[in-house]
N, C-alpha and C positions, 0 to 999 in steps of 0.2 A: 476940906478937900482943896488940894490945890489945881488952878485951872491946868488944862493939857498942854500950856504953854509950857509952865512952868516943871510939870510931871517930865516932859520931856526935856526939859533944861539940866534937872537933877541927873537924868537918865544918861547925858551927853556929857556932863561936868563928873559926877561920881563914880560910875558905874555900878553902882552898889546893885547886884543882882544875884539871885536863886537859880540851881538848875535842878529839874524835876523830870525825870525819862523814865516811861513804861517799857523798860527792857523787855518785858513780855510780850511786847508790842514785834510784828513782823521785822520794821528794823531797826527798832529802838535799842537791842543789845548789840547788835553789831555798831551803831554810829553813836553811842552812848560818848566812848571814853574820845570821839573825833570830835564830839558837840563840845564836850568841855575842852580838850585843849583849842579850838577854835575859836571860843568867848574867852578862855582864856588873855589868847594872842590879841583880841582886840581890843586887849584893854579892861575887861568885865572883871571888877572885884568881886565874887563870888563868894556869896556867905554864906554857903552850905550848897553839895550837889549829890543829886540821890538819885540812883540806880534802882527802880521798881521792879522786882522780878512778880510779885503775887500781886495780881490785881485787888484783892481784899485789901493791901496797905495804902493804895493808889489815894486817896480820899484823905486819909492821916499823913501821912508824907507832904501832901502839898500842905494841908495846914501847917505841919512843921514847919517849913521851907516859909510860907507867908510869914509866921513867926515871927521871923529872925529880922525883918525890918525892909524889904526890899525894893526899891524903886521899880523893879524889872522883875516878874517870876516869869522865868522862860519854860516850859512846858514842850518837853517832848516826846511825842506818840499820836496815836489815829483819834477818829474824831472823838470816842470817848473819852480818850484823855483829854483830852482838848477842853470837850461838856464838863466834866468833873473840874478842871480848875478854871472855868469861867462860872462856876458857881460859886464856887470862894469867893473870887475876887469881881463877884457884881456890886456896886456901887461902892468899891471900897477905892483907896488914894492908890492905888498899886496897875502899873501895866503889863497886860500880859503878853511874856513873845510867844511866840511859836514856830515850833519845829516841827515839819509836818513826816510822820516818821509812821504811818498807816498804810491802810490797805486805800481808802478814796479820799482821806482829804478835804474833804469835803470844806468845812468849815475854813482852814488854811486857804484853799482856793479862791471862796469868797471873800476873802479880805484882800486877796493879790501875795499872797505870799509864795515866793516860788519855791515848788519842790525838794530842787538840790539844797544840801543841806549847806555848803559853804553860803549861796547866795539868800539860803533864809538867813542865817549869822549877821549878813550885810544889810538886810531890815535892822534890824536889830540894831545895829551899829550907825545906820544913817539915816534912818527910816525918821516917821514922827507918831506921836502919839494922836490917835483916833479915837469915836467913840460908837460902836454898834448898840445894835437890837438885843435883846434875848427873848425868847419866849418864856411862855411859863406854863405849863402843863400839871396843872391841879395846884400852883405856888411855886414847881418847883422849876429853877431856869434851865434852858436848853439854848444850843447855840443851831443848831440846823433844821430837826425836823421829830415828827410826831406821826408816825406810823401806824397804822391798823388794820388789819388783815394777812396778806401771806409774808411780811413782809416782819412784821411779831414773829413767825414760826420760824421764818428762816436762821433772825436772831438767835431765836432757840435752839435750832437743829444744827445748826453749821457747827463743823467739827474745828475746830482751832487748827489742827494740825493741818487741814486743807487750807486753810486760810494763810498760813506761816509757807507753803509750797506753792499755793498760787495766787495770792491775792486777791484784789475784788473780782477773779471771777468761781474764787470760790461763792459769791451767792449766786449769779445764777446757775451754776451745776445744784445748788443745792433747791432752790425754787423749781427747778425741772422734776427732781428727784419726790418734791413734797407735790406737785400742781394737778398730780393725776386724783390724789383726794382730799383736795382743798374743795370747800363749799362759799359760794358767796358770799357776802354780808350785804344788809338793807343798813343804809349809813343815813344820816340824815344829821345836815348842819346847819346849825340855826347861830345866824347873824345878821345885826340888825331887826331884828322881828320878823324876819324871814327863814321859813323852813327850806333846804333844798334835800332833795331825796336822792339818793344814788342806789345802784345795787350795784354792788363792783367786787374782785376779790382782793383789792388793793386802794387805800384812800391815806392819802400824804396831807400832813400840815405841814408848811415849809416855812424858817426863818430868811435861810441863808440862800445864797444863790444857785447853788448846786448840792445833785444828789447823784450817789453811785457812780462819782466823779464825770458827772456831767453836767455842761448848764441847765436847768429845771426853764429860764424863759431867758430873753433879750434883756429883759427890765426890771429883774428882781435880785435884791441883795441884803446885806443882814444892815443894810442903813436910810431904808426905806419909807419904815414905819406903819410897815403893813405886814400878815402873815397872810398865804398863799395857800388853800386850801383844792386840793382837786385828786379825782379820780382817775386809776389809770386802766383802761379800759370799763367795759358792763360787765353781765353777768356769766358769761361765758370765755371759757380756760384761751380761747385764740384771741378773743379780745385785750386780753391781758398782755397776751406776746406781742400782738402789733400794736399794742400802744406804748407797751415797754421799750420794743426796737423805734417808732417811732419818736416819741419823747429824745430818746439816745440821740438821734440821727438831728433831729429840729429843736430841737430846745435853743440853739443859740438863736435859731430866727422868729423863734414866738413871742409874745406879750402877757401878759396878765391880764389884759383886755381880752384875750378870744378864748374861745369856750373851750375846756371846762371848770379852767380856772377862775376861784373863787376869792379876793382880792379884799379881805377884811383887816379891821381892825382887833375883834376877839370872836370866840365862839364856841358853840358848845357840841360837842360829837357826840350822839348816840349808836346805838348800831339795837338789831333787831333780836341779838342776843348778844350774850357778856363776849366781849374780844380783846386779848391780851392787845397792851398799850407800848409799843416801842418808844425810845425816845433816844436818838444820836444813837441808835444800835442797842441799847442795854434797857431790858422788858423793865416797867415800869406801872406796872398795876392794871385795870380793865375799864372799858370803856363803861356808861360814860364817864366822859372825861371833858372838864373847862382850857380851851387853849387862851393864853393872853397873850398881846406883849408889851414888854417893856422896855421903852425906845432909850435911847442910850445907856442903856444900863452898864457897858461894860468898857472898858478903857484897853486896846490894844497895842502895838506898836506895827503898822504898817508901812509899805513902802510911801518914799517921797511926796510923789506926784500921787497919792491918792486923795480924793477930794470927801471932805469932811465936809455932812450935812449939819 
């Protein structure tokens, strides 16, 4: 492995890089063919670029694309995509860019990568190499979050095609639609030797900084070396809305210090019965389930001025 100095020295001297876009992705088809002539124009030798229409190929594509030898796989679509090639490429010599070309973003956010897709490009191009968190949910790595209760269904239930016409608020139309017979869960997290109990109909494990493209607290981000575990509201349906509008509204002014935020290093989630397991969007087995993480596992390319722990 060579250090991020260096990763990023090859990065700036070679250009030798991959492009990988979930054209399936809200607007991965439409900024596909702008992303490559863009990296193109800056220079990026590109040594293979792949257009994702079936989400089934999405997993095989990138390992193509890492294949081929790349200093840089640049990656573009929503947080899935995102999770799926930052599982490739954890712990491996390779950096990953991103193109954030989703519905929230989420992951892209927390690292400081901006939106527009010209000005992601320009990460890219002048940015430096970093190194974050991932989680790991039963082994397997995640770059944002671990979901369990209505928030599994919505996964489930949201229609793509609402989601291609409105974007992230196609979930909550759809969590409205599901919340009239949703039932709570009894969640209970144990870390450090400590039990804590919830009944909520929604409980988050969090890597990264933000969720449903919003800050989650003030102080938490995916290079921290902690995962963030917490409920959003009790056990009842209006609980959920005013902690979901609340959250929305204060997450930039919160901490990880104030309740009901749970600020661990691993842990184990049960629930009071079996509950589909989300993970960055995409269902992922049933509770319980082991969260861990694993602190730099992953080598990014972020803006400038971002400060490396």
């Amino acid at each position: 492995m060579r250090s991020k100095q260096e990763l990023g020295a090859a990065i700036r001297r070679d250009r030798r890089a991959a492009l990988v876009v979930n054209a399936h992705s809200r607007r991965g088809r439409r900024l596909y063919e702008r992303a490559r002539s863009r990296l193109a124009a800056a220079g990026f030798h590109l040594l293979g670029t792949y257009p994702v229409d079936r989400p089934d190929q999405l997993e095989q594509t990138l390992t193509e694309a890492g294949g081929l030898g790349p200093d840089l796989l640049v990656a573009g679509g929503g947080d899935g995509t995102l999770s799926a090639a930052a599982r490739l490429l954890a712990h491996r010599d390779v950096a990953l860019g991103l193109l954030p070309l989703g519905t929230t973003n989420n992951f892209a956010r927390t690292v400081g990568i901006p939106l527009d897709l010209d000005r992601a490009v320009e990460v890219l191009t002048d940015g430096k190499v970093v190194d974050v968190d991932l989680g790991l949910a039963d082994g397997v790595p995640f770059t944002n979050h671990v979901g369990v209760g209505l928030s599994a269904d919505i996964m489930l239930r949201t229609p793509p095609r609402l989601k291609r016409l409105t974007g992230r608020l196609a979930y909550p139309v759809t969590a409205l639609a599901l919340l009239a017979r949703h039932h709570p869960l009894r969640a209970t997290v144990r870390a450090g030797g400590v039990a804590h109990e919830f009944v909520t109909h929604q409980l988050y494990v969090a890597n990264g900084g933000f969720h449903a493209g919003r800050p989650i607290t003030a102080d938490t981000d995916a290079d921290d070396g902690l995962l963030v575990a917490y409920p959003v509201g009790g056990p009842t349906r209006r609980g959920l809305l005013r902690d979901t509008a609340r959250n929305a509204a204060t997450g930039h002014r919160r901490s990880v210090t104030d309740e009901p935020f749970l600020a661990v290093g691993g842990l184990r989630l049960e629930t009071n019965r079996p509950a589909r397991v989300e993970v960055d969007g995409e269902l992922r087995g049933w509770t319980p389930v082991r969260i861990d993480l694993d602190a730099n596992a992953l080598r990014v390319m972020a803006p400038a001025d971002t400060v490396d722990r």
